[in-house]
N, C-alpha and C positions, 0 to 999 in steps of 0.2 A: 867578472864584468865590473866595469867602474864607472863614475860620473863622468869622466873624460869623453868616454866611448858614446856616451847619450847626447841626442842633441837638447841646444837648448829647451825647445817648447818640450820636451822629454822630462828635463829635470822641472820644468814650472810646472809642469803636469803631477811629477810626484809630490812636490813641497805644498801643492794645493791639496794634494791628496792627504797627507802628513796632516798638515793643518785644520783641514776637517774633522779628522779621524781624534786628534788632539783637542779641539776644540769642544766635540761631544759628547756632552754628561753619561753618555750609556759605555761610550768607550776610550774616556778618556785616562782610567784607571788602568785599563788592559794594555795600550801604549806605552804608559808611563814603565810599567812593570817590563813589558818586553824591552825598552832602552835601557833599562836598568840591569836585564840580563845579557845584552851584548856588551855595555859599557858598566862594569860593575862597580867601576871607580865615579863614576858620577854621582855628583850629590843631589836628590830629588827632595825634597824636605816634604812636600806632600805625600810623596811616599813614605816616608820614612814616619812621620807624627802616626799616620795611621796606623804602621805596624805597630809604632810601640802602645799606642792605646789600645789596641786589638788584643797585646799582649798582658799589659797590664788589664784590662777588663776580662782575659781567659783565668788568669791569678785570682782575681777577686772572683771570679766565679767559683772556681776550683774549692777557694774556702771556705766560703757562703756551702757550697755542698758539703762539705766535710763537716762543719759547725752543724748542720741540720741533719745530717745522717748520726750524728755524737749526741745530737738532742733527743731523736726520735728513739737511739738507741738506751739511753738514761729514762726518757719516760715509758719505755717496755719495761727495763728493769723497776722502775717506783713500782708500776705495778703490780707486776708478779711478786713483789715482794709487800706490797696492801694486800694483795687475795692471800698470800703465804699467814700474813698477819689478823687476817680476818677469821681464817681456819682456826688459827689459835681461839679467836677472841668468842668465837661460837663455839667452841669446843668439839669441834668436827677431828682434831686430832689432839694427841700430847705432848706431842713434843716433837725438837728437830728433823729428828730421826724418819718422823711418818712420813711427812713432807717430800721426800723424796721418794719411798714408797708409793705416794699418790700421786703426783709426778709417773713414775713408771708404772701405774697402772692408766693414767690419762696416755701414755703413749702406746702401748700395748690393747689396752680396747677403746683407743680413738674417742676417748672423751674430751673434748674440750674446756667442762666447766668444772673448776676446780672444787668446788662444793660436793657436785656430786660422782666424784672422783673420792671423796674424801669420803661421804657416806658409804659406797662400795666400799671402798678398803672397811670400814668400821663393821661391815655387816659380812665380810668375809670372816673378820677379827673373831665375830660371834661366834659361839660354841653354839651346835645343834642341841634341842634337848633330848637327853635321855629316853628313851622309849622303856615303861618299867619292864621290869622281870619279872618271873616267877607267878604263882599266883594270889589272883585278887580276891576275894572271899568275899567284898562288897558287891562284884558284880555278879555272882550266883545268887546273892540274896535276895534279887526280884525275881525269881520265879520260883513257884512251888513244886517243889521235884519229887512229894510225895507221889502224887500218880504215880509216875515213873519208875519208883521202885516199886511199887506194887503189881503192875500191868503196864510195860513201856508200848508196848503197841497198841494197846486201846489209848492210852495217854497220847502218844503219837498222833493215832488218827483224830481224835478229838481237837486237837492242837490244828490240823488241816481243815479240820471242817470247820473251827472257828477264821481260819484266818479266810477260806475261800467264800463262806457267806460276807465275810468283810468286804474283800473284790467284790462281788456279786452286789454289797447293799451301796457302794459308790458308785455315781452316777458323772462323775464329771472321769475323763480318760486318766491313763495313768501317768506320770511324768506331767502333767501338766499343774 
């Protein structure tokens, strides 16, 4: 179909339409843009300034995020490497080496805080004590074991009857 075919009040009716539709702030961008796609060769300058500012302003954003995700990424690292140097400065570890160690024990039992991450590790580091051997001659020395070579079952008994008038002479319960 073409303009020919239309009668006049036809086409005054669509150029009034056009014109409206162009003239209105809510849709005068969306217009613009569709004459732009059937005539691609047309030059719109209003169109055109927008996009490149659109463009240029998506650029400056793009770097402004990249500059802030490189900063926020540098001030993690200061960090971890203050808590790294604070470890030292306390003596929670000795050297490089631990460091990493506590490190993999903060990620293995879910500890967060590097301190005490560092404490574990030092108190795993610790040797158990010794539990002695053999015997103690000091601890037989508190009791007299002459009865008991003489008469072990009267010693014995004597020994129960002391200890249950003891129960018997307390008056407050036991375990308390």
């Amino acid at each position: 179909m073409s303009l020919e075919d239309l009668s006049f009040e036809q086409r005054d009716e669509m150029a009034l339409l056009l014109q409206e539709l162009s003239n209105n702030p809510s849709t005068r961008k969306e217009v613009l843009r569709l004459t732009k796609k059937v005539r691609p060769d047309l030059n719109i300058p209003e169109l055109e300034i927008e996009d490149k500012v659109e463009k240029r302003a998506s650029s400056a954003e793009e770097r402004v995020q990249s500059l802030e995700s490189k900063l926020r990424e540098r001030e993690a690292l200061d960090d971890l490497k203050q808590r790294r140097e604070s470890l030292m400065k306390k003596g929670l570890i000795n050297n490089e080496e631990d460091i990493s160690e506590v490190e993999k024990i903060m990620l293995e039992k879910k500890i967060a805080d590097h301190e005490t991450a560092a404490e574990y590790f030092q108190w795993m580091k610790q040797a158990a004590e010794p539990t002695p051997t053999g015997f103690n001659p000091q601890a037989m020395s508190k009791f007299n074991l002459a009865p008991y070579w003489k008469n072990p079952r009267a010693a014995a008994q004597s020994e129960a009857v002391k200890a249950l008038a003891e129960l018997r002479k307390n008056t407050k319960p036991i375990g308390i």
